[in-house]
N, C-alpha and C positions, 0 to 999 in steps of 0.2 A: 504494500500500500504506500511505501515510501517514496517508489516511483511514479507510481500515481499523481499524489499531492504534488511532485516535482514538473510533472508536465502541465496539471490545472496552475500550479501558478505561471508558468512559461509561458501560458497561454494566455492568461490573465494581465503578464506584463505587455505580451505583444499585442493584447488588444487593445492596452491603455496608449503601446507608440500611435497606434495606428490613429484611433481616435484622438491624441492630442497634436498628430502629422494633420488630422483632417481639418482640425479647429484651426490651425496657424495657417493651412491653408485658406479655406472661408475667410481668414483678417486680413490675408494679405491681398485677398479679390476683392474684395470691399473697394479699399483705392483704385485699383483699379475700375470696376465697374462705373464708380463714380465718375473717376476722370473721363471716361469715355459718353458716360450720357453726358456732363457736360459738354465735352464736343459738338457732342447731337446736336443740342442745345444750343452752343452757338452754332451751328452750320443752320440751325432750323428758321433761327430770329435773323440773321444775315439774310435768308432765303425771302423770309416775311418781309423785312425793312425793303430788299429790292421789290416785291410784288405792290408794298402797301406805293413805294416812291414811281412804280410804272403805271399803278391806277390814277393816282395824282397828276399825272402828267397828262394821261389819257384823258382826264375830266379837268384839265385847263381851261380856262375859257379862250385862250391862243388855238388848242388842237381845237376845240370845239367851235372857233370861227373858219379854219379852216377846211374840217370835213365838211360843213355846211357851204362854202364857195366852193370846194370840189365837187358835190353834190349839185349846185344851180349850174354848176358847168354843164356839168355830165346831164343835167336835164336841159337842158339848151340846145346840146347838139344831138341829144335824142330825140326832140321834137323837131328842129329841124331835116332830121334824115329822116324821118318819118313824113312828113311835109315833102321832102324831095320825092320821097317812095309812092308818096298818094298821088302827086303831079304826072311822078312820071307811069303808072297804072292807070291813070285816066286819059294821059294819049293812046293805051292801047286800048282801053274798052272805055267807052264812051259813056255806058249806062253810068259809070260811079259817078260822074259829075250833076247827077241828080240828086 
């Protein structure tokens, strides 16, 4: 029974390394883990600050006078090519000009 008790405590020490290898490891992740979602973290609010500074600029009232004159443009020469289109279909068929 001598040999017995020799290997229950054997065992019993190697499961206290084990378990106090596991703990120093969990403390030593910790830093880690942290350091890296802070990364996240800032990569995520960097990401944020350009989208919130590219809506801003989107809802300028500079871009928003402009989309608005490229808009009266573009409907300008749309109704004029369509005016070209009707003029020149009613040299060929005569009925449209009714």
């Amino acid at each position: 029974m001598g040999r017995m008790a020799e290997l229950a405590y054997e065992r019993e020490q190697i499961e206290q390394e084990i378990a106090i290898a596991r703990m120093e490891a969990e403390h030593e992740a910790i830093p880690n883990s942290l350091a890296e979602s802070l990364e996240i973290n800032k990569a995520l609010r960097a990401q944020l600050s350009s989208l919130a500074d590219s809506f801003e600029k989107a809802n300028s009232p500079k871009e928003r006078n402009k989309e608005r004159a490229i808009g009266f443009v573009l409907g300008v020469c749309a109704s004029l090519l369509a005016a070209l289109a009707w003029w020149g279909m009613t040299g060929f068929w005569p009925t449209l000009k009714t």
